[in-house]
C-alpha positions, 0 to 999 in steps of 0.5 A: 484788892486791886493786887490780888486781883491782878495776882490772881488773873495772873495766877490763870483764875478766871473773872467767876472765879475771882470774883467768889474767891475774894467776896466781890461782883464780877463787875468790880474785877473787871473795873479793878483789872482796867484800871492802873495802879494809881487810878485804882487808888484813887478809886479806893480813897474816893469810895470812903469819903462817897455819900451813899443813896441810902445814907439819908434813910440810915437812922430809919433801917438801923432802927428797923433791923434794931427792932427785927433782927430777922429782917431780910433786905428784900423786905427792908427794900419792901419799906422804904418803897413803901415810905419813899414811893419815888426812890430808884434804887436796886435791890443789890445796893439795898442788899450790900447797905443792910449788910454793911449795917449788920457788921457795924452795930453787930446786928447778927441777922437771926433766923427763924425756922418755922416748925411744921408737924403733921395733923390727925386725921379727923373724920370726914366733914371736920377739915377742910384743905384749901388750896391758894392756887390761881383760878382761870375764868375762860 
C-alpha cells in the first residue's frame, strides 16, 4: 500500500483521488505519505496483532448480522448504544467492523426493496391520508 500510494502521488494524482482509487480514507494517505518506508512497515505489522474497540462485542453483531442479513451498520451502532449506553465509538469504525465481519463469514448484506403500488380511488369519506409533518404551537 505504502508503494502505490507513493507511486501514485508521484504519478500527479491528487489525496481524493488516491484515496477512491485504492478503497481508503484521505486521512490514511496522508499518514502513509508522511511516514518512511520502515516506519510504514511497522505500522502495518502492529495494526494486525491491534486489539479493536469492538472486539469484545464481536459474538454479539455476528449473531445479530447472522440472524438479519439486511442489517445496516447504522443500525447495528443503534444496538450496541443501546446495550452499551457508555461506549464512545464512531460511526465509521462501526461501518469499517460490520464490513470486515461481512467479508469473513461471508454475510452478503441483503437488500430489501419495498414495493409500492398505487390505491383505488374510493368514494369520498372511505380514506383518510395523514401526513406526519411537524406541527408548530406558536
Amino acid at each position: 500500500m505504502y508503494m502505490e500510494i507513493h507511486q501514485l502521488k508521484e504519478q500527479g494524482f491528487k489525496i481524493a483521488a488516491i484515496a477512491k482509487k485504492l478503497g481508503i480514507s484521505r486521512n490514511t494517505v496522508y499518514k502513509y505519505l508522511n511516514m518512511n518506508f520502515n516506519k510504514a512497515s511497522e505500522w502495518v505489522i502492529s495494526s494486525g496483532s491491534r486489539t479493536k474497540k469492538l472486539d469484545a462485542h464481536r459474538d454479539l453483531i455476528l449473531s445479530w448480522l447472522k440472524e438479519h442479513p439486511d442489517l445496516s451498520s447504522a443500525q447495528v451502532e443503534d444496538w450496541i448504544k443501546e446495550q452499551f449506553p457508555k461506549i464512545i465509538i464512531g460511526s465509521s469504525t462501526i461501518r469499517g467492523y460490520v464490513r470486515e465481519l461481512r467479508d469473513i463469514y461471508h454475510i452478503p448484506k441483503v437488500v430489501r426493496v419495498r414495493d409500492h403500488e398505487a390505491v383505488e380511488e374510493l368514494p369520498m369519506g372511505q380514506q383518510v391520508q395523514v401526513d406526519w409533518g411537524v406541527y408548530l404551537i406558536n
